[in-house]
C-alpha positions as CSV (number, residue, x, y, z in Angstrom):
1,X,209.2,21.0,-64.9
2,X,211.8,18.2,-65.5
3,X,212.0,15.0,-64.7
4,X,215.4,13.4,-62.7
5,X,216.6,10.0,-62.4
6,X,215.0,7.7,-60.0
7,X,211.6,9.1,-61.8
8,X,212.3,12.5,-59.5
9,X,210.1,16.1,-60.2
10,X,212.5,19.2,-60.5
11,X,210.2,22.1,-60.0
12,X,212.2,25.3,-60.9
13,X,210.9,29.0,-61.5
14,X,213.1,31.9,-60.5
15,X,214.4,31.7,-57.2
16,X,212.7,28.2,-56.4
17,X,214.2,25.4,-57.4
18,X,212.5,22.3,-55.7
19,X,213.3,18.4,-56.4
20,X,210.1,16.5,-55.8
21,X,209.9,12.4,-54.9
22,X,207.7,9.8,-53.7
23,X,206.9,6.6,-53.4
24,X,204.1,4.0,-53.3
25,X,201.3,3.1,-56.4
26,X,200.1,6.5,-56.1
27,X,203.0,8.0,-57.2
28,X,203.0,9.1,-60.1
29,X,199.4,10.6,-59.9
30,X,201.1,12.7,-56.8
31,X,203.8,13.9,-58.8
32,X,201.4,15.2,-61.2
33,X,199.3,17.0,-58.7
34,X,202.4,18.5,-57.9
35,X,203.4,19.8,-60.8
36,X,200.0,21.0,-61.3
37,X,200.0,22.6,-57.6
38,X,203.6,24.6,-59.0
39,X,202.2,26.6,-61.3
40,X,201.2,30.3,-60.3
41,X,202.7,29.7,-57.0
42,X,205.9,32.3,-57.5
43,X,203.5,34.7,-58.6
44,X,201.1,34.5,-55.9
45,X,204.0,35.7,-53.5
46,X,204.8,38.2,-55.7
47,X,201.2,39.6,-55.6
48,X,201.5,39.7,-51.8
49,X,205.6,40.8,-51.3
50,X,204.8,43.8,-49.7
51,X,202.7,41.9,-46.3
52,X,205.3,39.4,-46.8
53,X,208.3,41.9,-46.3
54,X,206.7,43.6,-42.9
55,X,207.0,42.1,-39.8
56,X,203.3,42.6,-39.1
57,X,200.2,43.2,-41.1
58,X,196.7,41.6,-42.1
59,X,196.4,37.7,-43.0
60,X,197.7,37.7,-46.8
61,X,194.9,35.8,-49.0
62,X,197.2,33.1,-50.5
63,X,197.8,29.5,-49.4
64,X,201.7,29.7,-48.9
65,X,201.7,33.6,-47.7
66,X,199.1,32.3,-45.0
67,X,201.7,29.7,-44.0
68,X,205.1,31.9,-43.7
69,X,202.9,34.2,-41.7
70,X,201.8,31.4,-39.4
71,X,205.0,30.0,-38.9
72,X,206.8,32.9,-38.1
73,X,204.1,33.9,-35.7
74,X,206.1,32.0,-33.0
75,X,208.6,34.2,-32.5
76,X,207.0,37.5,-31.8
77,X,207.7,39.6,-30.6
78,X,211.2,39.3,-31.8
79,X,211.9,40.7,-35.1
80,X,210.9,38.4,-38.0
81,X,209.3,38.7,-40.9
82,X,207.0,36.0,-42.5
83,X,209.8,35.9,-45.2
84,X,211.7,33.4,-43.0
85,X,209.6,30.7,-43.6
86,X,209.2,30.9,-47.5
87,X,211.4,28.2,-48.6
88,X,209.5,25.8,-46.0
89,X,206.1,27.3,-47.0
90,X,207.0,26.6,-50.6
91,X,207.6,22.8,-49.8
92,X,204.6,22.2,-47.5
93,X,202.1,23.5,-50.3
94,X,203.7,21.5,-53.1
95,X,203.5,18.1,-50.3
96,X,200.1,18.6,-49.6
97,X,199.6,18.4,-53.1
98,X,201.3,15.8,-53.8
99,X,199.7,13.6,-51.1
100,X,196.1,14.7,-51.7
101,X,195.5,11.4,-53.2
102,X,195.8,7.8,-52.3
103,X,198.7,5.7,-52.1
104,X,201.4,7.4,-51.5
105,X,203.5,5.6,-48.0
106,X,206.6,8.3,-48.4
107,X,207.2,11.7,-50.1
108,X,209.4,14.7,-50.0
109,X,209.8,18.3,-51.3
110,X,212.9,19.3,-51.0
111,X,213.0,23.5,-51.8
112,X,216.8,24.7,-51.8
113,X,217.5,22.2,-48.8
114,X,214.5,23.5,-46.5
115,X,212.5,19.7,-46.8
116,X,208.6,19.3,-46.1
117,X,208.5,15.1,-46.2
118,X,205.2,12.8,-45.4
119,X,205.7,9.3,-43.8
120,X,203.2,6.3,-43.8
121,X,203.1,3.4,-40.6
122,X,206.3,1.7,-41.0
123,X,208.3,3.9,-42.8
124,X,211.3,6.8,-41.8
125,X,213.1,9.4,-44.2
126,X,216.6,10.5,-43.9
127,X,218.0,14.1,-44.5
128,X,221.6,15.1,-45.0
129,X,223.3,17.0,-42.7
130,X,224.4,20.4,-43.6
131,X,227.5,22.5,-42.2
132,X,230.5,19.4,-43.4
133,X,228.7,16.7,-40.8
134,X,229.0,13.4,-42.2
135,X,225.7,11.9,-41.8
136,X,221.6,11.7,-41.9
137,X,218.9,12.5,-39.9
138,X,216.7,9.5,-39.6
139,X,212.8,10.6,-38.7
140,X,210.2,7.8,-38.1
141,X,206.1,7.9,-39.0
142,X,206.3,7.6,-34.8
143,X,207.8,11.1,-34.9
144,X,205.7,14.1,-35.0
145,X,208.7,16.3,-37.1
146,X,207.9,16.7,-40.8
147,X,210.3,19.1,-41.8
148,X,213.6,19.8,-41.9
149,X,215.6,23.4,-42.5
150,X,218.9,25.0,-42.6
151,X,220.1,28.2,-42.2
152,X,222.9,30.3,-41.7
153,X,226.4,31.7,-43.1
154,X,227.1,30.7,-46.6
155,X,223.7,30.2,-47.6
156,X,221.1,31.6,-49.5
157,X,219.6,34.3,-47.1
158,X,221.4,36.8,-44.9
159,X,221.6,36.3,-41.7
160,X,222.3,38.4,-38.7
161,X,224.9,36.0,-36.8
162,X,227.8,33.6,-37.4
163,X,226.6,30.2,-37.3
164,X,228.0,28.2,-40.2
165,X,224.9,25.5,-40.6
166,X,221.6,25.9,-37.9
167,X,220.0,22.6,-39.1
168,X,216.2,22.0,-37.3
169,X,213.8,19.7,-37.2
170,X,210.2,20.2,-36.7
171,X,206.5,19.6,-37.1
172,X,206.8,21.3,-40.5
173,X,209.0,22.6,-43.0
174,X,207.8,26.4,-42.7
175,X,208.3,26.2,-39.1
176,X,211.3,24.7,-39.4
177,X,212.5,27.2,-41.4
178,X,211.8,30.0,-39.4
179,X,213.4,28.5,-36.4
180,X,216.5,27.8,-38.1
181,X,216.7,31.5,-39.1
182,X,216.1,32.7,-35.2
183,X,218.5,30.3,-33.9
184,X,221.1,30.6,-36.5
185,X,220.9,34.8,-35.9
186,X,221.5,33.7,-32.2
187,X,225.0,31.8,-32.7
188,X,226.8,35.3,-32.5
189,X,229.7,37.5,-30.8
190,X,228.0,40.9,-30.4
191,X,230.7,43.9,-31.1
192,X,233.7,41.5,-31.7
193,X,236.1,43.2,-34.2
194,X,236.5,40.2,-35.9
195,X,233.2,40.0,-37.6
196,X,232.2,42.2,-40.2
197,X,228.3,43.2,-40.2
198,X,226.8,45.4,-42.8
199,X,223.2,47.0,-43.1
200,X,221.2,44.2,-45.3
201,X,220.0,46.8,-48.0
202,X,223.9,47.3,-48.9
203,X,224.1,43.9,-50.2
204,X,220.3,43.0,-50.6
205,X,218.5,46.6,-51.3
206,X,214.7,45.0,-51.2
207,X,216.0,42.7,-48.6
208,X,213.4,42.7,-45.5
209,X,215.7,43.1,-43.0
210,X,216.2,46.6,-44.5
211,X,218.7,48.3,-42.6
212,X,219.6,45.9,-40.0
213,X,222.9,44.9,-39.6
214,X,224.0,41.5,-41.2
215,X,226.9,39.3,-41.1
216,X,229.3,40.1,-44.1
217,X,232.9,38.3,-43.0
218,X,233.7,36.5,-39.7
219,X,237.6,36.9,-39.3
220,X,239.3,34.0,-36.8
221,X,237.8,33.1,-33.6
222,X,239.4,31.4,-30.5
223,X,238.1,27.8,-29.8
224,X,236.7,30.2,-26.8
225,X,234.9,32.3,-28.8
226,X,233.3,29.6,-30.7
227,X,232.1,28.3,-27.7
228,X,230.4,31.2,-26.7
229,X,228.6,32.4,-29.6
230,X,227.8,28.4,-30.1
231,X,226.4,28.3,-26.5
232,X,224.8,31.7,-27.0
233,X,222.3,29.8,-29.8
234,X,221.8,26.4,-27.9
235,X,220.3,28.5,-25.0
236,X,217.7,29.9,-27.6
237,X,217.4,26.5,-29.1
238,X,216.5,25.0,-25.9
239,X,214.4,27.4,-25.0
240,X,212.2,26.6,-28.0
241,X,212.5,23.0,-27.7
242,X,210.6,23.3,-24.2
243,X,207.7,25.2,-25.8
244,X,207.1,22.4,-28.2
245,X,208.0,24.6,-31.7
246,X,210.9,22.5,-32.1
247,X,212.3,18.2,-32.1
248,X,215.9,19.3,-32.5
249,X,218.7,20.9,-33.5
250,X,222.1,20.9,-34.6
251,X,224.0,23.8,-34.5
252,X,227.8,24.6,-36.1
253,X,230.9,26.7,-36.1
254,X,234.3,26.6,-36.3
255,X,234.3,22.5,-36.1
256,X,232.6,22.8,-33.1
257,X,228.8,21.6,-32.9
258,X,225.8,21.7,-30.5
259,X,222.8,19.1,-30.6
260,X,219.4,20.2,-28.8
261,X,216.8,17.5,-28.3
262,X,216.7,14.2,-29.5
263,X,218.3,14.0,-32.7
264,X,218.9,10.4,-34.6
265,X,222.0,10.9,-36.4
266,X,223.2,7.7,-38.9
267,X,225.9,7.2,-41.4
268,X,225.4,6.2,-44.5
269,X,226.3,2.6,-44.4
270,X,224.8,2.1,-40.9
271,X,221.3,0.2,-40.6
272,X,220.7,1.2,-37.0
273,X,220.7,5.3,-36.1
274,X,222.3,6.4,-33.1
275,X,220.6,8.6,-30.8
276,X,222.9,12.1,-30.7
């Protein structure tokens, strides 16, 4: 545990690094729950890696398992494992902890860039846009989304198709999280000779895709191609914007973006977002 300026919590233990904030008199009381919340949580994956690993299995016994398994429940029955959503998971628990207590009008957990954030009447929060796009996504307490997740080439997790950034908003970070993971595998040009996949164990070898194929190198692509495998994703996207497991997303390759749903997008120096 650190603290950052601006009176910030950086939570780090092994692969979790998480930068904590929030505002409001109850803050620092919040921040300490946090902190407190932190401890033991690595290890209670580790305890249950196995479930975690497996597409399907019994309810695990901890908090955050129980959430990646919840969120990822969704997508069945396409291939996922509740280890898309552990990033996401991570961030909710820490949040709840950090608002269990009065006073707090805005706070975030921001877990490798996969964001679980809490808003009170009156306020909004902004994320930055991953994948080289200039610009925030501004969320209001009116809004039901309270997470926000990226995934895709370049990142920290392999992923099975070509997308550069797959950045989603929904009603939580977990879920978030997985959805950015299914869309971002959908963004894809199946058996072009361009695009170098390997099996996930080569690169990862406790990796839980095991031997599925993953995206190593994507050689160039014609501004046609891009528009395919772009288009192949915002169909998925779309689809699971109109079951309610998504607000939005923002998908992109190549210079070339899609936006699904109603996004607020705003620049840095502009007071007033503008609907995508």
């Amino acid at each position: 545990m650190a603290w950052m300026s601006g009176e910030r919590l950086h939570l780090g233990h092994g692969p979790i690094d998480m930068i904590v904030g929030a505002e409001g008199p109850g803050r620092m009381a919040g921040l300490h729950r946090a902190a407190q919340a932190f401890e033991g949580l690595l290890q209670g994956l580790v305890d249950e890696l196995p479930r975690l690993r497996a597409p399907l299995g019994p309810m695990p016994r901890g908090a955050v398992a129980r959430r990646m398994v919840l969120a990822v429940a969704p997508f069945e029955p396409q291939f996922i494992t509740p280890m898309a959503a552990v990033a996401g998971a991570g961030a909710e628990e820490i949040l709840q902890a950090l608002c269990d207590g009065p006073a707090i009008t805005r706070a975030y957990v921001n877990n490798g860039g996969d964001v679980a954030f809490h808003i009170e009447a009156g306020q909004d929060m902004r994320a930055a846009v991953a994948g080289g796009v200039a610009g925030f996504l501004r969320v209001s307490h009116d809004h039901p989304w309270r997470g926000v997740a990226t995934s895709g080439q370049g990142g920290r997790s392999l992923s099975m198709g070509i997308a550069e950034s797959v950045t989603v908003l929904s009603r939580g970070a977990a879920l978030a999280d997985a959805a950015a993971t299914m869309i971002a595998n959908q963004v894809d040009l199946p058996d072009h000779p361009g695009i170098a996949r390997v099996p996930a164990s080569e690169i990862a070898p406790d990796s839980d895709l095991e031997q599925r194929m993953v995206v190593r190198h994507v050689g160039p692509l014609t501004p046609n191609e891009v528009t395919q495998a772009l288009d192949r994703g915002k169909d998925y996207a779309q689809a699971l914007l109109r079951r309610g497991l998504i607000g939005g997303a923002l998908l992109v390759l190549r210079g070339q973006m899609r936006i699904v749903g109603e996004l607020l997008l705003v620049k840095d120096h502009e007071k007033e977002a503008v609907n995508a």
